[in-house]
N, C-alpha and C positions, 0 to 999 in steps of 0.2 A: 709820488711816482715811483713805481719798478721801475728803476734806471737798468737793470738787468734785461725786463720783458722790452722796453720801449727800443735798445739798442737790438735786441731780436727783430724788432718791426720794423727799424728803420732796416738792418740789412737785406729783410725780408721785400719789402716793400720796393729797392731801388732795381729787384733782380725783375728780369721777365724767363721766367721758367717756362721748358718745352715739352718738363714731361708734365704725366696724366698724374691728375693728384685726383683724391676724392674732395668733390666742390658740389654743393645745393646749386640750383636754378639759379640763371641769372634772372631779375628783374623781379621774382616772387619769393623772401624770404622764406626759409624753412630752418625749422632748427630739427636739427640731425639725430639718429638716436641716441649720438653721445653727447648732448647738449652744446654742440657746436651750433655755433650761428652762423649764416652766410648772410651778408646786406650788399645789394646794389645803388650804388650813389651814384647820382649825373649831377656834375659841377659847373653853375655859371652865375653870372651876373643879370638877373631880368631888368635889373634896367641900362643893362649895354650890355647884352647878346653876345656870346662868342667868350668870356671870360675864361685865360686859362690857369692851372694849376701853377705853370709857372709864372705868371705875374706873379709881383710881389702885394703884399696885403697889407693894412696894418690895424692890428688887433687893438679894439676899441673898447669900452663900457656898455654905452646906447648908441642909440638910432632914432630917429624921428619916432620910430613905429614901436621901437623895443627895446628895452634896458637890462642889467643886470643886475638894477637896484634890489626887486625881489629878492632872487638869491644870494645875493651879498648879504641882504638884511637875513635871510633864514641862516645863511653861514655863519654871522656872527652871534645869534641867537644861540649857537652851539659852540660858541668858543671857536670859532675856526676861523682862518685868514679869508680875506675874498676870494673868490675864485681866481685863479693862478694864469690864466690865458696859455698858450699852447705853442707858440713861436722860441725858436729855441733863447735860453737865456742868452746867451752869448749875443744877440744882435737886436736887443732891447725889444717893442713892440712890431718892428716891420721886419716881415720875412720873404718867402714867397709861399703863395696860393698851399701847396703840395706841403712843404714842412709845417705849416696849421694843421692841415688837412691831419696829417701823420699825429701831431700831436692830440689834435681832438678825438682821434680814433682810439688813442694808447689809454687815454684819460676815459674814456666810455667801455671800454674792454676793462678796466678796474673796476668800473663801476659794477658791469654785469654781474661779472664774478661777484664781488663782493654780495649784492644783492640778495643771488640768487644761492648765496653758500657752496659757491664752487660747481654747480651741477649746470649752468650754463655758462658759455664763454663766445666772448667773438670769435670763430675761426677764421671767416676769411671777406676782405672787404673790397670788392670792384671796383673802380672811381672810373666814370664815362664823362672825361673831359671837351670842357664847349659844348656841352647843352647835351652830349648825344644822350638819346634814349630815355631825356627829360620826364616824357609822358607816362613810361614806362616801369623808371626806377623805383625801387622802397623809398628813396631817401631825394626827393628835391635837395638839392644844398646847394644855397642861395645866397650868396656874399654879398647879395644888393639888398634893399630894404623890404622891412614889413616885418610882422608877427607870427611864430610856427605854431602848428597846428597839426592835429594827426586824429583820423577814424581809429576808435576803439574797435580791436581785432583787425585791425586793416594787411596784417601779415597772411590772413586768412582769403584776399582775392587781392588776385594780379592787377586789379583795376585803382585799388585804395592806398593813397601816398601817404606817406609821412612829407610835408614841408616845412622845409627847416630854411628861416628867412634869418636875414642880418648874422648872417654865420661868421664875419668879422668876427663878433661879439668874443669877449675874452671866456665869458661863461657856456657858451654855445653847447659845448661837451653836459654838461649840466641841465641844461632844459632839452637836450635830444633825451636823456636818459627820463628826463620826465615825459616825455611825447612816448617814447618803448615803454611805458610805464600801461596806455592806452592801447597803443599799435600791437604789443605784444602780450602783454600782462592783461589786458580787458581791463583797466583798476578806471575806475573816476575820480575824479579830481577831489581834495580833500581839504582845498585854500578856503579864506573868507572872503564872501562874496553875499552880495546882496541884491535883492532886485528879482528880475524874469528869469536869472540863469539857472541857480536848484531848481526842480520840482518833484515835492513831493503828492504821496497818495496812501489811504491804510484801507481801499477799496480795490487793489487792484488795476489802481489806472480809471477808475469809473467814474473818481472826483479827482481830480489835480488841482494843485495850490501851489504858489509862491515860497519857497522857505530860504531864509536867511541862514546862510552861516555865519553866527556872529565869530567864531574862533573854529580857526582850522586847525590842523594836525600838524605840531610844530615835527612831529616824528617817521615823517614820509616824504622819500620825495614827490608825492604825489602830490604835498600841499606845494610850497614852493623852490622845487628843485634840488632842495638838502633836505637834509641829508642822505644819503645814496642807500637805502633801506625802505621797506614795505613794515607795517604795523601787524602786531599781534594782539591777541587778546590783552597781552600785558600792559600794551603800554596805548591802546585806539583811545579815540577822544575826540569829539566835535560837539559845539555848542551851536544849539538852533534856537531860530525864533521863526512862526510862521503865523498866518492867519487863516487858519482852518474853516470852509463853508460849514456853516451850521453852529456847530461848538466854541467858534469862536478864537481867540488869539492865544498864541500863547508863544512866552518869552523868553529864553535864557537857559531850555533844556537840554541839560547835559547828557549824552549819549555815551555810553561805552557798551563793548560787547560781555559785559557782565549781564546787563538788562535784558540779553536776549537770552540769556540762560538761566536765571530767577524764576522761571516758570509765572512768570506775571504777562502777560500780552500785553499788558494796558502801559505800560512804561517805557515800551520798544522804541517809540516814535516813529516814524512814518518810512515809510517804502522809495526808496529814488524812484524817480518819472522823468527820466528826461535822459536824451542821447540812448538810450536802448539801456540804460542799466536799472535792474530791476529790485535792485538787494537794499536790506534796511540802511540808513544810514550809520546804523551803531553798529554796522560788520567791519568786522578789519577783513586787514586784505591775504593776509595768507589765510584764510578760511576760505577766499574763493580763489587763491590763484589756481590750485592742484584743478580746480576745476575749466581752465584755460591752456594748461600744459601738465599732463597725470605725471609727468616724470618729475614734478616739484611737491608733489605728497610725501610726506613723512622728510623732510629733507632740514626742516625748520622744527627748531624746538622752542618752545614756550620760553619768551625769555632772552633767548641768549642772541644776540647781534653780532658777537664777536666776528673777524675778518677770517675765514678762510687759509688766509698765505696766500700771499701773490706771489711767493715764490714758486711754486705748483702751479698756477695759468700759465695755458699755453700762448707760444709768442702768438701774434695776430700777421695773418699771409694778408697784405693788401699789396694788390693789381692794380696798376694803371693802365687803362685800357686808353686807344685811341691816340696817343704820344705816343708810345713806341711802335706800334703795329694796325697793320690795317683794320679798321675798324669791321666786326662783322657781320654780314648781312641775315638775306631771306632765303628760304628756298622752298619755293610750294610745290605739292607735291598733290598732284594730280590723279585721280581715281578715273581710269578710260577701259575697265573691266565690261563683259557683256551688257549688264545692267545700264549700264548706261548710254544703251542708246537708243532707248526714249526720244521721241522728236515733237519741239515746240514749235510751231507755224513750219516748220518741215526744216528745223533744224535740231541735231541731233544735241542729246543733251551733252556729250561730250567734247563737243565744239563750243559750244558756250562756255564750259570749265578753263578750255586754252585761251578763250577769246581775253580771260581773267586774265592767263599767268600770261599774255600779253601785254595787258595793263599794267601788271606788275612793273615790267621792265620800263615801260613810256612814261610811267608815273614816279620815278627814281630819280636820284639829283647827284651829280659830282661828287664821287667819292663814297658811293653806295655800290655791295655787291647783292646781287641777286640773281636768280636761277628758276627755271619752271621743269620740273622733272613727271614724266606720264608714268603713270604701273596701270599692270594689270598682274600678270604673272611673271612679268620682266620688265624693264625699267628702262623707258626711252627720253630723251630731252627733250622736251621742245624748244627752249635755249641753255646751254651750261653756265654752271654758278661762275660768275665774271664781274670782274668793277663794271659798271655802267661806262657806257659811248654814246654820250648822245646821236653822233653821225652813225650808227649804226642800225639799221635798217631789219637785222635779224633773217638773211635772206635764207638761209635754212630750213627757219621755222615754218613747216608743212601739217596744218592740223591731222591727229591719227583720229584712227575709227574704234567704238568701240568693240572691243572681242576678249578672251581670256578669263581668266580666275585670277584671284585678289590677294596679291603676297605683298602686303602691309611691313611686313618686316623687311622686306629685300627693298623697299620704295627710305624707311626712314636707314637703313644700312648705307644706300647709297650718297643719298643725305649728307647723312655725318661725315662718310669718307670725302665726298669734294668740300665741303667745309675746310677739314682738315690738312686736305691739299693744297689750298691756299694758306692757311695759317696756322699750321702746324697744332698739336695737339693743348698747347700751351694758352692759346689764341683763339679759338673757338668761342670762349665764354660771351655769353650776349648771344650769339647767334639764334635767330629764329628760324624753327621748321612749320611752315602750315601745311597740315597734312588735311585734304578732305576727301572724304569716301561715303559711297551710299550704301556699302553691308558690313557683310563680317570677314575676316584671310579665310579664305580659305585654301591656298596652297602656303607653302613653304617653311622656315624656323619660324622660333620661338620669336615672336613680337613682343614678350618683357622683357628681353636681353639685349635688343635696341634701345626700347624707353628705357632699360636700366643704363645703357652705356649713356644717352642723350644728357642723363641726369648728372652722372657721375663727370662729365666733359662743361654740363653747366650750358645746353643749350636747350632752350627753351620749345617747345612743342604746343603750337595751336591747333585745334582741330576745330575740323566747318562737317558738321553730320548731316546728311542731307538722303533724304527719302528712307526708306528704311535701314537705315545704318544703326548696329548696335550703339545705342545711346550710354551706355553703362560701360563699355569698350572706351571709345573714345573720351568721355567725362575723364575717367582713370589714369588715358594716357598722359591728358593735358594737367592731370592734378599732379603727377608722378615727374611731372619736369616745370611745375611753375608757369603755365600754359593755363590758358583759356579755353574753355567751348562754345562754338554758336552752332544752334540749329538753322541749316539754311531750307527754302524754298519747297516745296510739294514734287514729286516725280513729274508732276501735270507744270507745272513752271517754271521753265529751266531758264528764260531768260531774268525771272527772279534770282534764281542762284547766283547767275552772274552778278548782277546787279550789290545781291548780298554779299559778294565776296569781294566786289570791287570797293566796296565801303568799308569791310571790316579788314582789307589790306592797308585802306587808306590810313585809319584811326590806331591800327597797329605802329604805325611809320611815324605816328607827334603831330596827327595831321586834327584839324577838329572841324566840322561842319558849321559855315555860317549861311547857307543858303539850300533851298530843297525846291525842289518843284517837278513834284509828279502828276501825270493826266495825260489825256486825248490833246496833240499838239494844237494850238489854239494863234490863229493869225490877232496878230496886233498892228499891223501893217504892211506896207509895201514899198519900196526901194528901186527905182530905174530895173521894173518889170520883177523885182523877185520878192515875194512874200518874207515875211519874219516875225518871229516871236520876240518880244523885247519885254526884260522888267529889270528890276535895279536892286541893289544888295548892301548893304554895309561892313566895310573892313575896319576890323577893334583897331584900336589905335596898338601898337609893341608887335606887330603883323608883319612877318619876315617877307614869307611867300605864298602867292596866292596860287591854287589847283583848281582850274576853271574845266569840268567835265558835261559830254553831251550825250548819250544813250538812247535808241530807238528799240522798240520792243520787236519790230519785225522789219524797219529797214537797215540798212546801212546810214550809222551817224555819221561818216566821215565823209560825206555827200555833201555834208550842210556846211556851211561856213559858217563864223564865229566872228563877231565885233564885240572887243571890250572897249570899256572908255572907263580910265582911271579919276578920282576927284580931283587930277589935274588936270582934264580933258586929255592925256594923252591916249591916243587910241591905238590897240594891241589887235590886227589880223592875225585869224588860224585859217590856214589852209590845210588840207591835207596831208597827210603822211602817207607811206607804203605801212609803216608796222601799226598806224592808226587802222589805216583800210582795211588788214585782217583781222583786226582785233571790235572794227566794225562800230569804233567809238571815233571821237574827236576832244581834244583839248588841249590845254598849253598848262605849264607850272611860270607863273611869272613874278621871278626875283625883287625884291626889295619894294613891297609892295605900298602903296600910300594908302593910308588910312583915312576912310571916307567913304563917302558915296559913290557905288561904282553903277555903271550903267552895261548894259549887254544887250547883244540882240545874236539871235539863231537865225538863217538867213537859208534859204533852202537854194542850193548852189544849182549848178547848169544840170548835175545827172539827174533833177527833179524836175527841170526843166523850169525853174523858178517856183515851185509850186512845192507847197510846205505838206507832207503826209498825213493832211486832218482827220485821216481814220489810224493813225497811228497814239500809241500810248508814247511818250516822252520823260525821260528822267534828265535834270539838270542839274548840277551837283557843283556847289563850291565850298572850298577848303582852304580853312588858314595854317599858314605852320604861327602859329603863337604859345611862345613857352606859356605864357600867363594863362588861356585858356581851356580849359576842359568841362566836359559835362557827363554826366554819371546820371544812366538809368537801372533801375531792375523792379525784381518782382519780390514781393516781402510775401516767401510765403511762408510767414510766421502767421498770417494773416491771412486766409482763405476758406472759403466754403464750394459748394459745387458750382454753385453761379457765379462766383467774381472773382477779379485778383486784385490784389492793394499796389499799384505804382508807384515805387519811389523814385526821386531826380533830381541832381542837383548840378547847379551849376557853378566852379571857382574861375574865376579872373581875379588872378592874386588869392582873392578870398572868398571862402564860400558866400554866394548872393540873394538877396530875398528884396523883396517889393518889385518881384518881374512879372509880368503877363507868362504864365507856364500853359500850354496846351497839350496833350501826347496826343497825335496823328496814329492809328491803328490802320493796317493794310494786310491785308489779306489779297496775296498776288501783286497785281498793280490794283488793286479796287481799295479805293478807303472806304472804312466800313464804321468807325466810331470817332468823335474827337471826344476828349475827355479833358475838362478845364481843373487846374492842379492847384493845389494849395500850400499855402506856408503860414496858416494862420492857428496851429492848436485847435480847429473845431470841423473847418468841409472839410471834402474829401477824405474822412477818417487820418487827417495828421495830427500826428499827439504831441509836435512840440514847435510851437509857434516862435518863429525869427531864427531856428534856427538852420536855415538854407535847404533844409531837406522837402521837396513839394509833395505833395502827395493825390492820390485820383484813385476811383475804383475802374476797373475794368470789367465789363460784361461780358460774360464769355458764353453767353448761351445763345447771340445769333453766330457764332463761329463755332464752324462743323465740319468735320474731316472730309478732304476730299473721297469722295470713291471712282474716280475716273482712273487712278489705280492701285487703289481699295491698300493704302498706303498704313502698314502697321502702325508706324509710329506716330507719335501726340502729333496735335494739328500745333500748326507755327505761323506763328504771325510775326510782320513787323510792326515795331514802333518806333517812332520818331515823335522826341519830346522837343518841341520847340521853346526857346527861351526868349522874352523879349525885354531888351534891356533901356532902361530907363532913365532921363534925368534921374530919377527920383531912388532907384536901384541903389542900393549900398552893401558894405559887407553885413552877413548875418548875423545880429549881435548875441545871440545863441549858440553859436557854433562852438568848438573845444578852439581854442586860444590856448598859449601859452600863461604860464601866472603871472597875475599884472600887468595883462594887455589895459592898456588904454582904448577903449572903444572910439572914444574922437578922434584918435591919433592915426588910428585904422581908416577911418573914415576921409581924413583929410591924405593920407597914404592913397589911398583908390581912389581920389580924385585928382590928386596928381598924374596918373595916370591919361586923364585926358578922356577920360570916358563920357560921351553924349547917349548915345544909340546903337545899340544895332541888335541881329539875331542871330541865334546861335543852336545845336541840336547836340543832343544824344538819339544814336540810333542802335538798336538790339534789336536781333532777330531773334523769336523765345518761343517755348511751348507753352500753350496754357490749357491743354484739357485737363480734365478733373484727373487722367491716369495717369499719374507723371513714374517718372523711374523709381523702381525701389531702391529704399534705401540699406548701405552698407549693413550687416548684422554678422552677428559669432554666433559660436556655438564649441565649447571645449570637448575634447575627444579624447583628451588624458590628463589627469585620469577623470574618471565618471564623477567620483567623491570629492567632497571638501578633505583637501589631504591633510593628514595631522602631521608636524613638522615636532622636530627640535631643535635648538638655538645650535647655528655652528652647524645645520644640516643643509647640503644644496639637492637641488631635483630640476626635473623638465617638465614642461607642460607643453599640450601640442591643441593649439585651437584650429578650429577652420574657419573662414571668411567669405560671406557670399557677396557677390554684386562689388565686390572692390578687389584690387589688386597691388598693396601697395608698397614700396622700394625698401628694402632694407633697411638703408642708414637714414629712413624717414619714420621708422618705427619708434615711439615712444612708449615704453612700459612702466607699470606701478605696480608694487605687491605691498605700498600702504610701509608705513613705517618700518624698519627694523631689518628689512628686505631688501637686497641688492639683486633686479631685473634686467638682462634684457634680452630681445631677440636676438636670432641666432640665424635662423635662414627662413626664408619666404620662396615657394612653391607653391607653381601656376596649378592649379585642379580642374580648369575650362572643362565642362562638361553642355550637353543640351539644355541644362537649364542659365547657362548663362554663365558669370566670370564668378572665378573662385578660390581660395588659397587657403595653404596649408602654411601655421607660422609654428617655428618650436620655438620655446623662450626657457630659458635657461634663468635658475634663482639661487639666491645661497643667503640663507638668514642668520642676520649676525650675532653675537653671542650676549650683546644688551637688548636685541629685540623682545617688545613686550610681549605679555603672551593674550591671548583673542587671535578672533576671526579677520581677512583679510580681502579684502574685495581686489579684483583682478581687473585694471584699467588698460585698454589700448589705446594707441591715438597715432592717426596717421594723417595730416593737412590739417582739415577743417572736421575730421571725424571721428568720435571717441564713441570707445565700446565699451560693455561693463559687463563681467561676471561676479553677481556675488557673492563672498564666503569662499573664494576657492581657496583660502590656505585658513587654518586653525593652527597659532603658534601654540605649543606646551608650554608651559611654566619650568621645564628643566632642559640641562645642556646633556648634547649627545652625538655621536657618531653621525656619518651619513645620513640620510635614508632618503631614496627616489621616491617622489612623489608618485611613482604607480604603486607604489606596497602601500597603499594605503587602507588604513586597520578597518575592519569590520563597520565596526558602529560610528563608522566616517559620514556626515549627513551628504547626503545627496543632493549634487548642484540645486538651485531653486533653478 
C-alpha cells in the first residue's frame, strides 16, 4: 500500500468540496482523456435494505455464496501473502462501512495503475449511500451475499452493472479489479474450468463445442484475481481439451501466442464462442486491449511487468454523496415549441408532454427533488426543481400552448443553474436532466457548451427524441454526459409519448415493471352498480414499494377508482387527486410492500356514471422498487438484415436467470402487432450461448411501416415489452460471467433463499428498427493531406474532422502507436446542413527511442473508435522539430 496515496484519499475523501472540478458522468463511467477514471458506486445491503456506510462491517474470507479461497490460492502461487483486507490495521477486522469502502478503493486505484503502466488511474470515486441510484450505478456494492459478476464492456452503456456481492470479503478489492478486467478491459476469463462454460469454434461460430480449460493462466488476473497484470506474448498460456464435431477429441493442447505467429493455422486452436468474445484462445491480452481503449497501444513492452511508481499516481477524490447533502434529483425538460401542437383525440401534443412532467412529480417519494421545466425559445416551469411534498397539489401548474422556436441550450442552462441552486456546484453530481424535443435549436447559443458544462459538473442527461427530432443531435448529447436515448412515439401518437415517457421516468428512478396490461378496456365485473376491470399480479419477494398506475388513451384516468388487495388481504383505495386530475392518470406508490399475490380492480367511478369506457384503449402499469431486480432489453445489431432484428433480454434477481417463459410484446401505438417467444437455449431464436441468461428472438420488421399521417422523417419506432415469467424451476444462469470459483450450487441455494415462487417481470424500450438507421460516426484528416515523415524528438499537429458525432474534450482518447505521445487539444462545433460535426486538433511529440515505421492514427470517444492509417512514418534518425504540415514531397498519401 502507498501509505502516502491512501492518506491523500482519505483526506480527500472526508472533505465535501464546493468548487467545480473536472468529473465524468455520474452513473456511466468514462475514462477521460488523461486516463482518469471516474466510477459511480451505490452501497447496501440486499438482504436488509437501507445499509449505511457508517455501520460498522467486519471484514471476512467467505460467504455462503463466495470466498477468497481462489485468490488466496493464486497469491500464494506467486509468493504472496493473502490478500490483506482493507479496514484500518489499527482496529483488527471490524470497522465501519466507509473506511473498507476507502480502503478497497485505495487497493484498486493500485491496482489500475499498476496494470495499466501508469496511463490509467482512478480519478474520482462517487458512493451513493442506502441503495440510492442502485439501478443505475457502475458498481452495485453489495456487503450482503452472493457472487460478482460484470458484462464485458459494460462501461460502454449506462444500462450494464458491474455487481460486486459479499463486498465484506477481505479480497473484494481483488475480484473487483478482475470484474474491470471484463467491464472495462473487454478481456475473458483465463481460469480452469470445465463443462458448458468455454465455447469454442474454428468455423466462425457455425459449429460450437464444449472446451475445457484444463490449466488457466497462472499470470493474469484475469484467471483468478492475481496477480494485478494482463498477459503478453511472453508469458500467455492455456491448456485445452475439447471434443470437436466431426474430428473428434482432443486433449491437453497447449496454447500460446507464438502459434498464432508460426504461420501454421492448423495449431492455433479454436476461436472463443461464448459471452461475445471472439478471439483465439492462444491471444493474450495486451494484443487486444489497444483495441478496447486506443490510448493503451504502445504503452506495454514485450516483457517488462515492472510497477510504474505509485509514487506518481494521483491521490483518488472519493465523494460521498447522500450523508452529507441532499441527494440530487430530476429535471425534465420539456419541448412546447410550435411543432408541437399536433392534436391526438383533440388534444394537443404538448399537453400530453406536461401531463408527463406531472407524473413526474406524483410518482416521487420522501426526499426526492424534482422539476418539469417547458422551452421553446424561453423557458417556463410548469413546477420548480423542489424536494417533493406530498400534500402539495401544484396549484400553479397551468398547462402552456404550443408556440415559438427551439433554444435547447437556454432549456439545459437553466437546468443546471436550479440544480445548482439547491446544491451548490460541488453537489450536483448524480443529477439527472431529461431533456425531450421533436427537432433541431434553432434559436439561441452554443448547445455543446451546456452538454460540455452538464459533463464537467457530472450531471447526467437523457434524452426522449420524438417525431422528427435530430436523432444524431440528441444520441451525442446523451453519450457526452453518460445518458441514454429513447426514441419516443409517432407525431400521429401523442398519447404514446406520454405513455413512453411515463415508463422510461419510472425505470430511470430503480423502479422495475412486474405487471403490463394494454388494450380496449374490458369489463370483468360489477360492483353495487359500477362496472370494473379486475386481474391479479405478483410482488418478488425483497419488494420495498409498490407503483400502482392507471392511463386512458382518450378519457380522464382519474375518474376511475382503484381497489388494491395486498396477499394479506389488506385492501388499499385510490381516489382521486387535483394533480392526478390534470395529469389525467390515477395511482398510488404503496410503502413496504408484501410480497405475494396481489389482487386489483379499476372500477369506473360516478363521472362514468358507473360505466367503464369499453371503446377506450387502457394502459395498467405496476412497478416494484426492488434492489434485487432488473431486466435488460435491446437490439443486437451486430446481427441484422433488411427483414429482421436479433432481440436480446435478460433478466437478474440477484443473478442473471434462465429456465423462464421469455415473450417480447411488439406495439406499435397502442396496437400489438407481434409476440415473439425467446430463447436461452444455444439453438431457437438465433441465441448462441445457451444457460447463459441472455434470451434471444428474431423480430420482423417488414409488417412495421412508417406512418405518413405526418409523413414523419425519422426511422419508424416501436415498443417492446419483454415479458419474464419466473418459475419454480428458474434458477441463476450457469453461463453467465461469475466471479473465479463461483460454486454454481451455492448460487443456487443463494437464490432460493431468497424466497422465490413466481411471478412476472418486464423490460420495456421504445427503439427504431427500420432498415435506415442513423449514420454512423466517421473522420476524415485535413492536415496534413500526407502520411507525415517525422523524426525522433520531433512534435507536430494534426487536425481531423468528424461527422455525425460531437464529442467532449477530456473524453477524447488518442493513439499515434508506440513511441508517440498524443493528445487532443480542442474540439470544435462545425454543424452545418448536412448535420453534426467537428473539428479535433491533436497535438504529438515523438520520443527519442521511438521505433521507426509507419503509425496508424486511433480516436476514441464513448463507445466509438476511428482509424486513420499510416498517418505518421517515424525515420530511423534524431532531429529537430518539424510540424507535420511540412511534410516532404514523396510523403504517401492518406489511404
Amino acid at each position: 500500500m502507498n501509505h502516502l496515496a491512501k492518506d491523500r484519499l482519505l483526506q480527500t475523501a472526508l472533505l465535501l468540496s464546493s468548487t467545480l472540478l473536472i468529473a465524468t458522468p455520474a452513473h456511466s463511467s468514462i475514462i477521460g482523456a488523461d486516463g482518469g477514471i471516474t466510477l459511480w458506486v451505490s452501497y447496501d445491503n440486499v438482504d436488509a435494505p437501507g445499509a449505511s456506510v457508517n455501520d460498522n462491517v467486519t471484514q471476512i474470507n467467505s460467504t455462503a455464496a463466495a470466498s477468497c479461497t481462489p485468490t488466496n490460492n493464486a497469491r500464494s502461487a506467486q509468493g504472496a501473502p493473502d490478500s490483506p483486507g482493507s479496514c484500518p490495521a489499527a482496529g483488527g477486522d471490524t470497522c465501519s462501512g466507509r473506511d473498507k469502502l476507502l480502503g478497497d478503493i485505495s487497493n484498486l486505484a493500485e491496482y489500475i495503475y499498476t496494470s495499466t503502466h501508469g496511463t490509467h488511474y482512478l480519478r474520482r470515486v462517487y458512493v451513493a449511500d442506502r441503495g440510492r441510484a442502485w439501478s443505475t450505478a457502475d458498481i452495485k456494492w453489495n456487503i450482503g451475499g452472493g457472487g460478482s459478476s460484470a458484462w464485458p464492456a459494460g462501461w460502454k452503456d449506462v444500462d450494464l452493472q458491474l455487481s460486486l456481492n459479499s463486498a465484506t470479503r477481505k479480497c473484494i478489492h481483488d475480484v473487483l479489479h478482475h470484474e474491470l478486467g471484463h467491464y472495462f478491459y473487454e478481456l475473458p476469463d483465463r481460469y480452469a474450468r470445465s463443462g458448458d462454460y468455454y465455447k469454442g469454434s474454428f468455423d466462425n461460430g457455425a459449429t460450437v463445442f464444449n472446451v475445457d480449460v484444463d490449466e488457466g493462466d497462472p499470470n493474469t488476473v484475469m484467471a483468478s484475481n492475481f496477480p494485478h497484470r494482463f498477459v503478453d506474448t511472453t508469458n500467455a498460456r492455456l491448456v485445452l481439451s475439447y471434443d470437436q464435431p466431426g474430428p473428434g477429441t482432443t486433449s491437453g493442447e497447449e496454447l500460446t501466442p507464438d502459434l498464432l505467429a508460426d504461420g501454421n493455422p492448423n495449431n492455433d486452436g479454436p476461436d472463443r464462442a461464448h459471452h461475445g468474445f471472439t478471439t483465439p484462445f492462444a491471444q493474450d491480452e495486451w494484443s487486444v486491449i489497444p483495441g478496447a481503449h486506443v490510448d493503451l497501444a504502445g504503452v506495454h513492452t514485450e516483457g517488462d511487468f515492472s510497477s510504474p511508481g505509485l509514487g506518481s499516481m494521483p491521490a483518488v477524490d472519493v465523494r460521498f454523496i447522500g450523508v452529507d447533502a441532499p441527494f440530487p434529483g430530476t429535471v425534465l425538460l420539456l419541448d412546447r415549441s410550435g411543432s408541437m401542437s399536433v392534436q391526438t383525440n383533440g388534444v394537443p401534443a404538448s399537453q400530453y408532454v406536461q401531463e408527463a412532467g406531472l407524473y413526474l412529480y406524483h410518482s416521487s417519494e420522501e426526499g426526492d427533488y424534482a422539476g418539469t421545466f417547458l422551452y421553446n425559445d424561453a423557458v417556463e416551469k410548469l413546477f420548480d426543481y423542489d424536494l417533493y411534498d406530498p400534500a402539495n397539489q401544484l396549484p400553479a401548474a397551468n398547462f402552456r400552448t404550443a408556440a415559438g422556436l427551439t433554444d435547447i441550450a437556454l432549456a439545459l442552462e437553466e437546468a443546471i443553474d436550479a440544480m445548482i441552486a439547491k446544491h451548490g456546484e460541488g453537489g450536483v453530481n448524480s443529477g439527472q436532466i431529461v431533456l425531450m424535443s421533436d427537432g433541431k435549436q434553432t434559436t439561441g447559443d452554443s448547445l455543446w457548451d451546456q452538454v460540455d458544462r452538464a459533463n464537467g459538473l457530472g450531471i447526467q442527461i437523457h434524452t426522449l427524441t420524438f417525431g422528427n427530432a435530430d436523432i444524431t443531435t440528441m444520441q451525442q448529447i446523451a453519450d457526452s454526459s453518460g445518458g441514454s436515448t429513447t426514441p419516443m412515439s409517432e407525431l400521429d401518437s401523442a398519447t404514446e409519448l406520454k405513455l413512453n415517457m411515463v415508463r422510461k421516468l419510472t425505470t430511470l428512478r430503480d423502479n422495475s415493471p412486474i405487471f403490463t396490461h394494454k388494450g380496449i378496456v374490458a369489463k370483468t365485473g360489477e360492483s353495487a352498480g359500477k362496472e370494473y376491470f379486475s386481474s391479479e399480479f405478483q410482488v418478488p419477494p425483497k419488494t420495498q414499494d409498490v407503483l400502482f398506475y392507471v392511463f386512458l388513451e382518450r378519457n380522464n384516468a382519474a375518474n376511475l377508482d382503484i381497489e388494491l388487495i395486498d396477499s394479506d388481504g389488506q385492501q388499499i383505495d385510490v381516489t382521486a387527486q387535483s394533480l392526478a386530475q390534470r395529469g389525467r392518470f390515477n395511482g398510488i406508490r404503496v410503502p413496504d410492500a408484501k410480497a405475494g399475490k396481489w389482487t386489483f380492480r379499476v372500477v369506473a367511478g360516478d363521472n362514468f356514471n358507473g360505466k367503464l369506457p369499453l371503446d377506450d384503449n387502457i394502459e395498467i402499469i405496476a412497478f416494484a422498487d426492488n434492489r434485487e431486480l432488473k431486466g435488460h432489453m435491446w437490439l443486437d445489431h451486430k446481427k441484422k438484415d433488411q427483414k429482421s432484428r436479433l432481440i436480446k433480454a435478460r433478466l437478474d434477481y440477484r443473478y442473471p436467470l434462465t429456465n423462464m417463459n421469455v415473450v417480447a410484446h411488439i406495439y406499435d401505438g397502442a396496437k400489438q402487432i407481434q409476440t415473439i417467444d425467446m430463447f436461452d437455449d444455444g439453438k431457437q431464436g438465433q441465441d448462441s450461448d445457451a444457460g447463459d441468461g441472455v434470451y434471444s428472438g428474431i423480430l420482423d420488421i417488414k409488417p412495421i411501416k412508417s406512418s405518413d399521417t405526418q409523413k414523419s422523417k425519422s426511422p419508424k419506432k416501436v415498443r417492446i415489452d419483454v415479458q419474464y415469467s419466473v418459475t419454480p424451476a428458474t434458477v441463476p444462469a450457469p453461463n453467465a460471467h461469475y466471479e473465479t470459483g463461483t460454486d454454481l450450487a451455492a448460487l443456487v441455494e443463494d437464490y432460493r433463499k431468497l424466497g422465490v415462487t413466481q411471478f412476472t417481470a418486464y423490460s420495456t424500450e421504445t427503439t427504431h428498427v427500420s432498415p435506415d438507421e442513423p449514420p454512423a460516426p466517421s473522420m476524415q484528416v485535413t492536415s496534413p493531406r500526407k502520411t507525415a515523415r517525422v523524426e525522433r524528438g520531433s512534435e507536430g499537429v494534426i487536425r481531423v474532422s468528424v461527422r455525425d458525432a460531437r464529442p467532449v474534450l477530456d473524453q477524447v482518447l488518442v493513439s499515434l502507436g508506440q513511441g508517440i505521445e498524443a493528445k487532443a487539444t480542442s474540439v470544435k462545433s462545425e454543424d452545418d446542413d448536412k448535420g453534426l460535426a467537428a473539428t479535433i486538433e491533436l497535438t504529438y511529440k515523438v520520443r527519442q527511442d521511438a521505433e521507426p515505421g509507419t503509425r496508424d492514427l486511433s480516436l476514441q470517444f464513448g463507445d466509438v473508435s476511428l482509424t486513420q492509417q499510416k498517418m505518421i512514418r517515424v525515420d530511423g534518425k534524431d532531429k529537430g522539430k518539424t510540424d507535420a504540415h511540412e511534410t516532404e514531397a514523396e510523403a504517401e498519401t492518406l489511404p
